[in-house]
N, C-alpha and C positions, 0 to 999 in steps of 0.2 A: 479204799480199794484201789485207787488209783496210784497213790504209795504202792501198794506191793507189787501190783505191773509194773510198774517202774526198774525198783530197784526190792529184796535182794536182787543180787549181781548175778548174769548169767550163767551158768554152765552147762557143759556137757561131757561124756563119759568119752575117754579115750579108749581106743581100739584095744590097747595095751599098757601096762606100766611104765610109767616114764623115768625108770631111775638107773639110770646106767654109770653115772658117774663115781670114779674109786671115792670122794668122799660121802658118800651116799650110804654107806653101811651103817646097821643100827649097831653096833659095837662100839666102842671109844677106840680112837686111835692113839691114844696112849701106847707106849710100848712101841707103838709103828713110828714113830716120830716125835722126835724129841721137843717134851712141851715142858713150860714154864708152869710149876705148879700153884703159881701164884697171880692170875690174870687182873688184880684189882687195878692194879695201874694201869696197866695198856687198854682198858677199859673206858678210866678215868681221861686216858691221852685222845682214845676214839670222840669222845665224848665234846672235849675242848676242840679238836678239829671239827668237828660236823656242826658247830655251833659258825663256824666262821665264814659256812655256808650260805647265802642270801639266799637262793632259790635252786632250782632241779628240776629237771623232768624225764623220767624215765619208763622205759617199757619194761611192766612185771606181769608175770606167770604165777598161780596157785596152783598146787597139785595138791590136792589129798586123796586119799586111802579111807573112806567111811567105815567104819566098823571092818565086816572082812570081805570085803566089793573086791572080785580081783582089779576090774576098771578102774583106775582113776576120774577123779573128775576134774577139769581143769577151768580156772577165768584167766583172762584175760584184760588187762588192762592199759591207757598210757595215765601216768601220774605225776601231776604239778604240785612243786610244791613253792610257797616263797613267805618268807621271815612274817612272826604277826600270825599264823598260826591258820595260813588262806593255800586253802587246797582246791586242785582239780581232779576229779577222773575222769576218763574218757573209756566207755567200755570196749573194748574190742575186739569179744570170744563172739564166733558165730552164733546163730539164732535172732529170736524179734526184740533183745533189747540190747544188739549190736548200734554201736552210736548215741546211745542215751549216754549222757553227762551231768555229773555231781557238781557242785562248786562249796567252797565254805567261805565265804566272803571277812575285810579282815574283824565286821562288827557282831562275827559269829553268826550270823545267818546260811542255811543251808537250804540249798536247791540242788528238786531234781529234775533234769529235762528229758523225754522218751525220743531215742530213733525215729527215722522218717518209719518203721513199723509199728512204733507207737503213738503215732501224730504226733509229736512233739509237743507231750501233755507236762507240763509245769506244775510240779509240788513243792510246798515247804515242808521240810524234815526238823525233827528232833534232832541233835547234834549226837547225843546218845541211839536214837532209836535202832530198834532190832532190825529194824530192814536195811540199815548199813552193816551188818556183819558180815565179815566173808566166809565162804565155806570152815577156814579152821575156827571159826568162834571169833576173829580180830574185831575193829570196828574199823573199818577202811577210813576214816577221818584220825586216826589215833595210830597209824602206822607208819607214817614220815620215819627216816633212820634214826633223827637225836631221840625220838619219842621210843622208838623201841631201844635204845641203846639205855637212854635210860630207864627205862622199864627192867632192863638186866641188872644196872646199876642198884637198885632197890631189891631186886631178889636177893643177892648177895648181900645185902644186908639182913635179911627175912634167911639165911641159912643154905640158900643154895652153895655150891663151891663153883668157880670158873677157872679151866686151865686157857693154854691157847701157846702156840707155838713158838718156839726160842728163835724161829729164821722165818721168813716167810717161805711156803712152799708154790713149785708148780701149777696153773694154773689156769688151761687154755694156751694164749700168749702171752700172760704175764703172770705173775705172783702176787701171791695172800696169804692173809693170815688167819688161822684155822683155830677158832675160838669155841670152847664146850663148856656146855654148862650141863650139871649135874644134882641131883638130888640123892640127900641121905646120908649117911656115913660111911667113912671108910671103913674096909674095903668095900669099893663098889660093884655092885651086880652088872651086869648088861643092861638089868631093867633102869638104873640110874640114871643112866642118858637121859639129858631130858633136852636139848637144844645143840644146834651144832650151827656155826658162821661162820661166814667164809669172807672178809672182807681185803678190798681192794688194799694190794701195798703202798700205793702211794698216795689216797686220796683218804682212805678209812669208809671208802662208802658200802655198805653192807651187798657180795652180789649174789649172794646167796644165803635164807635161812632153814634149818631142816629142823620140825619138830618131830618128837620119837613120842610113842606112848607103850608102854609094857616091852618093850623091849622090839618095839616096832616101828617102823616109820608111821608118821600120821600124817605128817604135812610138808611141803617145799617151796618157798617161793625163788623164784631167779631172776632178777634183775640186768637190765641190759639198755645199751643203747644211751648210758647216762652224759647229761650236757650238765653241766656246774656254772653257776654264777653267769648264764647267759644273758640276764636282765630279764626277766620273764615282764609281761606287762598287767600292769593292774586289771586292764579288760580281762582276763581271762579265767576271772575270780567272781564273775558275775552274771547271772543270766538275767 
């Protein structure tokens, strides 16, 4: 019991939809912009950089869309990561399990700690268990970017198709590279879309991922705020 006050991870319903941005359409922007119809490699390139990473820590945002909710619901997070496979979360969506923190230590051990609204009750987790999912179905311990990248990497073997852009495009203040992944054969429906990424031109760090379902948006995370290779310290891995 004291596991699920903990953690799943907070949320709450925003006033409105959060998806304003032009990549943000559930359509493939094929046609709109000229993309490589063959993403296996740059893929394989993201893949070989983000390994060369030692540690991270960065501020990310979940948005999904549940069924047909016009609201979103949004979490909130800040997330460490560093080499050996030792994570942190730090929750930081409003409500009572604001300030509660994950760790996954590097002997595989997982702790959860509750906010000053949850007395700061201490459990041990399952590395798999269901109370670390995040609203879209993830496992927040199994979401670091080499792990999701290659996680695409494997789809693409399993039949999915990945295109992604011939230049990087516009970007906020700087530019990326706008990577889709697709399900099915060609030609492809609208409902094919099944992923869209936006990652950093110069770094490969993923700063935004958009999941579609039916020809829908279903999920968004956006990343921000990223420090690379600052030394993270081992304390920070352990409660």
């Amino acid at each position: 019991m004291a596991a699920q006050v903990l953690f799943s991870f907070s949320s709450f319903a925003a006033s409105a939809p959060a998806v304003a941005e032009k990549f943000d359409t559930a359509q493939s922007l094929d046609g709109q912009i000229d993309f490589n119809q063959n993403a296996k490699p740059f893929i394989k390139g993201i893949i070989d950089k983000l390994r060369r990473i030692d540690d991270y820590v960065v501020d990310t945002e979940l948005t999904t869309w549940p069924g047909n909710k016009a609201n979103p619901k949004i979490q909130g997070g800040k997330y460490f990561f560093k080499k050996q496979q030792r994570v942190r979360v730090e929750v930081t969506t409003k409500g009572p399990k604001n300030g509660s923190v994950l760790v996954k230590n590097e002997d595989g051990q997982v702790k959860a700690k509750g906010g000053p609204a949850l007395l700061g009750i201490t459990v041990n987790l399952h590395e798999d268990s269901d109370l670390l999912n995040l609203a879209d179905g993830s496992n927040v311990l199994h979401s670091d970017f080499l792990t999701q990248m290659e996680r695409l990497s494997k789809d693409l073997s399993q039949g999915q198709k990945a295109i992604v852009t011939s230049e990087p495009s516009p970007y906020k203040d700087h530019h990326v590279w706008v990577l889709e992944m697709k399900e099915g054969e060609a030609p492809f429906s609208d409902k094919a879309l099944h992923m869209r990424v936006l990652l950093n031109s110069s770094n490969g760090i993923p700063e935004s991922i958009i999941k579609f379902k039916d020809g829908k948006i279903f999920s968004k995370i956006v990343v921000r705020n990223a420090q690379l290779n600052s030394g993270l310290a081992d304390a920070l891995f352990n409660l």
